[in-house]
N, C-alpha and C positions, 0 to 999 in steps of 0.2 A: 625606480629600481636601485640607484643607488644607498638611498636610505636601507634596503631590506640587507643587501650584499656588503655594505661598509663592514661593518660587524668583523665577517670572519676574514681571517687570513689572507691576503692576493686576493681576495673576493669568489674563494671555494669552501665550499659546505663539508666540515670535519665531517662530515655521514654518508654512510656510504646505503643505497638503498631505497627506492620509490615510496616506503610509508614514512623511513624519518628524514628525506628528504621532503617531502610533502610537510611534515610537522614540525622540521626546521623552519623552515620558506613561511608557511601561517604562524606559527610564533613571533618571528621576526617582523611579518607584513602588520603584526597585529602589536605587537610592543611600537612600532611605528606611529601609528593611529592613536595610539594612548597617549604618546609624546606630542603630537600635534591639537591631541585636544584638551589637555590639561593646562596650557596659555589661554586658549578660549575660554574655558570656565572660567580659571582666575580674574578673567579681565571682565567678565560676565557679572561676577560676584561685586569688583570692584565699581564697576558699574551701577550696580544695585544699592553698592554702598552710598556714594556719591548721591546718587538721588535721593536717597535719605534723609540725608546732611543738608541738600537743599532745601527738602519739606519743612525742615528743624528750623533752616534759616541759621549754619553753624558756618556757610561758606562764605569765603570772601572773593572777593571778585580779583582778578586777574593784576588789574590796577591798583586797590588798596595793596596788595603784598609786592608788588616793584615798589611801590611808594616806600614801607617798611624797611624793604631791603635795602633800599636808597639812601633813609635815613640814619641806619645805621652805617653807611658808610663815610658817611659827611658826620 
């Protein structure tokens, strides 16, 4: 609930009236929902990407880049 009522003011709806309170409140509920699922894709994608990279044999392993990074610091 908070996500939906953040938005406006003190957490009351500039509208005054049962259709554009209703159409405030699903706007709101649903720009919500958009927000939460637009991380998932991204990371979905990045995921997809990743496995890729592996198929290619373009990743290194976890070890090799400490190594790297190690070495440039010495």
């Amino acid at each position: 609930m908070r996500e939906v009522k953040h938005p406006f003011p003190a957490g009351k709806l500039p509208v005054r009236g049962g259709f554009r309170v209703t159409s405030t409140i699903f706007g709101s509920a649903t720009m919500t929902k958009v927000r939460l699922i637009k991380p998932y894709l991204l990371a979905q994608k990045e995921q997809e990407e990743w496995k890729k990279r592996e198929q290619n044999g373009q990743t290194c392993s976890l070890y090799s880049q400490m190594a790297i990074f190690f070495t440039f610091l010495f």
